[in-house]
Structure formats: structure tokens, C-alpha cells
C-alpha positions as a Markdown table, in Angstrom:
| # | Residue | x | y | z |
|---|---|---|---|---|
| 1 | Unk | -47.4 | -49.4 | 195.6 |
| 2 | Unk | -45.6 | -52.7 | 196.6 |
| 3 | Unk | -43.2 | -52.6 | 193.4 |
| 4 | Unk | -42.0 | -48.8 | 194.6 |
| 5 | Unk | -42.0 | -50.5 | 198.0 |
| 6 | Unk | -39.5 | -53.1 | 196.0 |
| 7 | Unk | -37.9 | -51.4 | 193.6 |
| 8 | Unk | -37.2 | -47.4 | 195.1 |
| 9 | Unk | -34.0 | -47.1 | 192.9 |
| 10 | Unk | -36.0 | -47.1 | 189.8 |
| 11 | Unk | -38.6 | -44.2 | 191.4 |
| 12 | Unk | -35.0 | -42.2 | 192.0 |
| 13 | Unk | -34.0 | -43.2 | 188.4 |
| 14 | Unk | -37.6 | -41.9 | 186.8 |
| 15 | Unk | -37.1 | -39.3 | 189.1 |
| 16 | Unk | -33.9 | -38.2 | 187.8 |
| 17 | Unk | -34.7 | -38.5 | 184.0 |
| 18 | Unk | -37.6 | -36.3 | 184.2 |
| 19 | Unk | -35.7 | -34.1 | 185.7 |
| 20 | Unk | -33.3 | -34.2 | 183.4 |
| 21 | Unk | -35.9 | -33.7 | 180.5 |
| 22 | Unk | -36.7 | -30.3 | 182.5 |
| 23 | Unk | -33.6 | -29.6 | 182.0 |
| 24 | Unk | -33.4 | -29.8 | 178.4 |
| 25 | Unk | -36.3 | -27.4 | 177.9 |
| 26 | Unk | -35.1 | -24.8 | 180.6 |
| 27 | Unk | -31.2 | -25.1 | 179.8 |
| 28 | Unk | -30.4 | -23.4 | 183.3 |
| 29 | Unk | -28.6 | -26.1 | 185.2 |
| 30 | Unk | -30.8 | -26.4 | 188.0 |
| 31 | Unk | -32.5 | -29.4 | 187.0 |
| 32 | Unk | -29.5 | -31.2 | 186.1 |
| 33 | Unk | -28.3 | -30.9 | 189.0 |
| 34 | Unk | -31.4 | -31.8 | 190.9 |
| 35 | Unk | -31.4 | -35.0 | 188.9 |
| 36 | Unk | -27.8 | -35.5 | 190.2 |
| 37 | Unk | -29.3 | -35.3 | 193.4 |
| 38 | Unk | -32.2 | -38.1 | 192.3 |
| 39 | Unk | -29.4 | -40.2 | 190.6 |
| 40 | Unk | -27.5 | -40.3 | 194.5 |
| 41 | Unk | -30.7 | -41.0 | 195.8 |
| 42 | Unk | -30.9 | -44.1 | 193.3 |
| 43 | Unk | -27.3 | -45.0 | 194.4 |
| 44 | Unk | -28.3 | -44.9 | 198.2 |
| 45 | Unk | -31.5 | -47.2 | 197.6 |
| 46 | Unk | -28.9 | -49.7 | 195.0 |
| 47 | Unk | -26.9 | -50.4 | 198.4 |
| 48 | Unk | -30.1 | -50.7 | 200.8 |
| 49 | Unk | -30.2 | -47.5 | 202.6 |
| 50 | Unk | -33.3 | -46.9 | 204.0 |
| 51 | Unk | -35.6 | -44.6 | 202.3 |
| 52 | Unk | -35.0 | -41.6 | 204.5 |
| 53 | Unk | -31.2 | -41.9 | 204.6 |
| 54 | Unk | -32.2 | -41.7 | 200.4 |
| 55 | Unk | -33.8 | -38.7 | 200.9 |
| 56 | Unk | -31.0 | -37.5 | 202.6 |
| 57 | Unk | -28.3 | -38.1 | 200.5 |
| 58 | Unk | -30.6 | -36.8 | 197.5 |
| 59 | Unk | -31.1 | -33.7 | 198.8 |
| 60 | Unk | -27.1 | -33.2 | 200.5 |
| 61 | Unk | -25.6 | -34.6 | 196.8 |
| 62 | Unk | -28.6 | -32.2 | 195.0 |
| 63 | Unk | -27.2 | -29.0 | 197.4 |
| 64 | Unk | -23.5 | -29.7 | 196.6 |
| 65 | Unk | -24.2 | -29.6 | 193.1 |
| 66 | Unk | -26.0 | -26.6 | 193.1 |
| 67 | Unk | -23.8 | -24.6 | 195.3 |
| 68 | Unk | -20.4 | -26.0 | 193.7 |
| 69 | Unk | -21.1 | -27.9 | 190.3 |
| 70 | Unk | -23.6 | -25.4 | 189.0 |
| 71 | Unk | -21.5 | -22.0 | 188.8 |
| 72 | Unk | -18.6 | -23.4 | 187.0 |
| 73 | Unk | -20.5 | -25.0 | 184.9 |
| 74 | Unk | -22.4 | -21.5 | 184.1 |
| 75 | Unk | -19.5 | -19.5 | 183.7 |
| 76 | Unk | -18.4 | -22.4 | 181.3 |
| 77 | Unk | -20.8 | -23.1 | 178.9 |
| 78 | Unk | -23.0 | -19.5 | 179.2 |
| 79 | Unk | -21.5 | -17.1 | 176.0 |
| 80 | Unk | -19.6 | -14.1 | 177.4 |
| 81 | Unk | -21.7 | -12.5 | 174.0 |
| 82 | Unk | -24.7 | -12.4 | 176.1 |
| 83 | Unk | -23.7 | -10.0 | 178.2 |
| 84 | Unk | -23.8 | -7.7 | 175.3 |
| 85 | Unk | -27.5 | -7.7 | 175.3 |
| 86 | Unk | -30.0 | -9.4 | 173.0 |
| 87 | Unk | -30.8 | -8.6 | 169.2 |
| 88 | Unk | -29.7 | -5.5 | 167.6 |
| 89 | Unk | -28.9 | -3.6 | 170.6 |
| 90 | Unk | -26.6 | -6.3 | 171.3 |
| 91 | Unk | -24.3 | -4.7 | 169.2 |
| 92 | Unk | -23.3 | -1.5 | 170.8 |
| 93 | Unk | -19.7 | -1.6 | 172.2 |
| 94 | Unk | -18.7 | -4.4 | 169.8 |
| 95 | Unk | -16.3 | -3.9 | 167.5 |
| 96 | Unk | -16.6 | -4.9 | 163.4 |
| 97 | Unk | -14.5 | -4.0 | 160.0 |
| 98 | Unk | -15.0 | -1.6 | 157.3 |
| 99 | Unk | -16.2 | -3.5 | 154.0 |
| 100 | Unk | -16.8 | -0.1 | 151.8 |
| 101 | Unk | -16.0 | 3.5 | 152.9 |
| 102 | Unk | -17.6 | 4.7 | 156.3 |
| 103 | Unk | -18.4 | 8.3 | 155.9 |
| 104 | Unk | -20.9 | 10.5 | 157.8 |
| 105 | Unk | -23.7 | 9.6 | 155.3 |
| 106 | Unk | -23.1 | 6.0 | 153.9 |
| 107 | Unk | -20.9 | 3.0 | 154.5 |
| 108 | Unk | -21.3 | -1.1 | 155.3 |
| 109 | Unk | -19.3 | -2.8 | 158.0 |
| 110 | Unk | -19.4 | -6.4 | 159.3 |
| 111 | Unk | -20.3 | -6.6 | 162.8 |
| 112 | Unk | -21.1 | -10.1 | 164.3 |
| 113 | Unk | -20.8 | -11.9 | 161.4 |
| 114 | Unk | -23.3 | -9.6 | 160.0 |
| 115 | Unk | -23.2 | -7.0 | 157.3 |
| 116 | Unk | -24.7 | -3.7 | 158.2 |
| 117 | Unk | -24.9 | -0.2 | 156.8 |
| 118 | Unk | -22.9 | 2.4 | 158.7 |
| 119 | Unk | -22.1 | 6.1 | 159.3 |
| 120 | Unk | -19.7 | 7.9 | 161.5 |
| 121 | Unk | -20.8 | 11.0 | 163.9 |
| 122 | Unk | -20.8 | 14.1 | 162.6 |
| 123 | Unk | -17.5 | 15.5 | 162.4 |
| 124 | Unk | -15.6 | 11.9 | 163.0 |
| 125 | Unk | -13.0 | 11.3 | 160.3 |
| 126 | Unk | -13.9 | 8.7 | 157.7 |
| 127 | Unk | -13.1 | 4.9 | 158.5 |
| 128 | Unk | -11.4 | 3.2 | 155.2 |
| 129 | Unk | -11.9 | -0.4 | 154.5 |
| 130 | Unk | -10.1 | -3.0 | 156.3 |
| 131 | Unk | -10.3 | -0.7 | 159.5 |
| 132 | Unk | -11.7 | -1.6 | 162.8 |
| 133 | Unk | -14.0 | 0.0 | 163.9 |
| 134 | Unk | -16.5 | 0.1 | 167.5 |
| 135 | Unk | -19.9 | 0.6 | 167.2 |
| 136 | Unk | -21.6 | 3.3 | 169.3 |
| 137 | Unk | -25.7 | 3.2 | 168.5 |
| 138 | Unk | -28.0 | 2.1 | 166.4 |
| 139 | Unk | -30.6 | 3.9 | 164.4 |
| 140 | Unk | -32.9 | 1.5 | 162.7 |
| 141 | Unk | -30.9 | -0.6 | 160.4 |
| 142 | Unk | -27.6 | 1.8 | 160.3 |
| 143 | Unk | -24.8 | 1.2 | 163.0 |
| 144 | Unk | -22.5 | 4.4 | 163.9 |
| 145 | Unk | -19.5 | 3.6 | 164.4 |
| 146 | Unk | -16.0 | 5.4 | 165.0 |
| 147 | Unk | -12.6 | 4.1 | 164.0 |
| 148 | Unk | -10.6 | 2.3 | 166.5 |
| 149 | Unk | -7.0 | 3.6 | 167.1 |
| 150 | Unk | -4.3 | 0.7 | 167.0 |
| 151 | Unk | -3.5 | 1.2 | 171.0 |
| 152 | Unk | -7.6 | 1.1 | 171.9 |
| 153 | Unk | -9.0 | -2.4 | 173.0 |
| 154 | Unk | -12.8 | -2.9 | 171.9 |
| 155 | Unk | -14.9 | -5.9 | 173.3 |
């Protein structure tokens, strides 16, 4: 206990790179910026503040990140794809291109990077290669899709 007692910026530092190795597994930012908080607290020990003025300024510099650092960050670095959903479902409302024909009974487009086998809906004209096209559903491994007129924004 006496070498905490003589060292507290190295418990803030340990503190702060556990913290950080929380982080790395959860990837939601909150650790991070809790071990921003820890790092402050190892900053305020550094210049001799007493331990509760650490605590202080760990938990004031860990709040300000949270509330200002954290949301920009999110919006940064979080992929506006995932708001489209996870796996195949993911797909619907996205828009691709026609590789081979799309009629109402057979077809392939590529969607995300992906190829997949299409259809239109019943009564939809058919979607030529090189065409855009939105997709609409999903039935097992076929997307439906309909053609996407030149003035129509998709995504």
C-alpha cells in the first residue's frame, strides 16, 4: 500500500489502460473516455494534487468527455450503413445495378458489393443491365427489386 500511497499517478495510469483495454473489446466509446477521465486523474496526482482533488478532476474531465467528446466521435466513426439493419435484411431500401436482365422470374444484381439473384413484382417492367435499381424485400436468397427512375434518389 505505501508505493500507491507514493506513486498514485501510476494507479491512474493502470487505471486508465484497463480501461482502455475495455474499450477495445466493447468499441462503444464509453471506456475511452472514462480512461480520459483516469489519464486527468494521473495528470492531477503528476502536479501533487491531493487525492480527492484527483478524484475530482477524474470524474469532471471523465463527464466532459462523455457529454461532449463521445457524440461526435459516434456520429464520426459509427457507419451510416448500420442504420440499414444487420445481415440480409440490411438490404431493403438500398439501391444496386442490374448485371443480367431482371424480369419477374429471374435476374442477378449487385447490391452491397454482393451479387444476388433478383426479380421484379409482378407486373413491374423489366430492369436491363446497367440500370439502378432499389431493392424492396427479400425472399430467401432473391432480392425484388424495381427500377429506379433518373429523377428518384435511393439510399
Amino acid at each position: 500500500m505505501d508505493w500507491f500511497a507514493e506513486n498514485p499517478w501510476l494507479a491512474w495510469l493502470g487505471l486508465a489502460l484497463i480501461l482502455a483495454a475495455i474499450e477495445a473489446a466493447t468499441v462503444d466509446f464509453v471506456f475511452l473516455m472514462l480512461a480520459g477521465g483516469a489519464a486527468a486523474g494521473a495528470a492531477a496526482s503528476a502536479v501533487g494534487l491531493p487525492v480527492p482533488g484527483q478524484v475530482v478532476v477524474a470524474v469532471v474531465v471523465a463527464g466532459l468527455l462523455l457529454l461532449v467528446v463521445r457524440p461526435i466521435i459516434t456520429r464520426k466513426f459509427m457507419v451510416a450503413e448500420a442504420s440499414h439493419g444487420i445481415g440480409a435484411h440490411g438490404l431493403v431500401g438500398r439501391s444496386g445495378r442490374v448485371l443480367q436482365a431482371v424480369t419477374a422470374t429471374d435476374g442477378r444484381v449487385k447490391v452491397g458489393g454482393e451479387t444476388w439473384s433478383a426479380r421484379i413484382p409482378k407486373g413491374d417492367a423489366t430492369c436491363q443491365p446497367g440500370q439502378e435499381v432499389r431493392v424492396v424485400s427479400i425472399e430467401g436468397a432473391t432480392v425484388i427489386v424495381t427500377g429506379v427512375t433518373a429523377g428518384q434518389k435511393t439510399e
